[in-house]
C-alpha atoms as one frame of an Amber mdcrd trajectory, in Angstrom:
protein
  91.508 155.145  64.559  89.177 157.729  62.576  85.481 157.885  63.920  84.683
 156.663  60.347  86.719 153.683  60.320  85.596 152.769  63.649  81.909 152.834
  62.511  82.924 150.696  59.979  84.661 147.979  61.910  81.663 148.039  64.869
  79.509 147.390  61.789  81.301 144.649  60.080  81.478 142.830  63.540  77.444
 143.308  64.140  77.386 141.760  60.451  79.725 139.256  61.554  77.480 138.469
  64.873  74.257 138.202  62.715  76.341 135.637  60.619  77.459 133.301  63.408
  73.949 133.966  65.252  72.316 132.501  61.461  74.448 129.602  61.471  74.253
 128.725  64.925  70.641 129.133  64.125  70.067 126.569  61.602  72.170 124.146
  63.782  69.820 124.156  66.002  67.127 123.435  63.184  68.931 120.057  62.188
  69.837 119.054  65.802  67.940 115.815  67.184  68.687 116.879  71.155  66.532
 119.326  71.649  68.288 120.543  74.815  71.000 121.309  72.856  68.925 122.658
  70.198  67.215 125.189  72.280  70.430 126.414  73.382  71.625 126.935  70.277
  68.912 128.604  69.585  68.808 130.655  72.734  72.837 131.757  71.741  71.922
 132.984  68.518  69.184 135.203  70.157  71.824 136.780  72.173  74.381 136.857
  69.539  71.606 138.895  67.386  70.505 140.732  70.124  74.140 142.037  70.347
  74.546 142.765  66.611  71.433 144.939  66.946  72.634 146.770  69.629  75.865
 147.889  68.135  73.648 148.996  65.132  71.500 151.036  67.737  74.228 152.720
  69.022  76.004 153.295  65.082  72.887 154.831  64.314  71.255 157.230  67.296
  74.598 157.540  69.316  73.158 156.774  72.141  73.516 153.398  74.854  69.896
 151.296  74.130  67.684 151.652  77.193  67.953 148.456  78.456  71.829 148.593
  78.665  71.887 151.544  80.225  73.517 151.911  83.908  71.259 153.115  86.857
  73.064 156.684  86.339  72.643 156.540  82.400  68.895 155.579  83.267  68.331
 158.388  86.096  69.807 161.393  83.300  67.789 160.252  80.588  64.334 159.424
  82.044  61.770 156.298  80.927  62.297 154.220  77.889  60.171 155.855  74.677
């Protein structure tokens, strides 16, 4: 697979994420439980989170900070 191609399937699938994360969302909104509610809510925070951090990576190259293995962390110092 061409690096283009690739960027544009790890983009469609943070799209994707944001998607389910929005729906899941709104469940959440209309749900009575709110145990269930809050971690449906919780879910789509993650699933977000996710989308964001393919995006971060499409767009500087580089692993975000707080992913980043103790190695990854020790070569490229403190988070800006």
């Amino acid at each position: 697979m061409s690096d283009d191609r690739l960027r544009v399937t790890l983009a469609t699938l943070a799209e994707r994420w944001r998607e389910i994360a929005d729906s899941t969302e709104s469940l959440a909104i209309t749900t009575a439980n709110r145990v269930l509610s809050e971690a449906r809510y919780e879910r789509a925070r993650h699933i977000r989170r996710a989308a964001d951090d393919i995006d971060t990576v499409l767009r500087t190259g580089r692993v975000p900070h707080d992913l980043m293995t103790t190695t990854e962390l020790a070569q490229n110092g403190p988070a800006r």
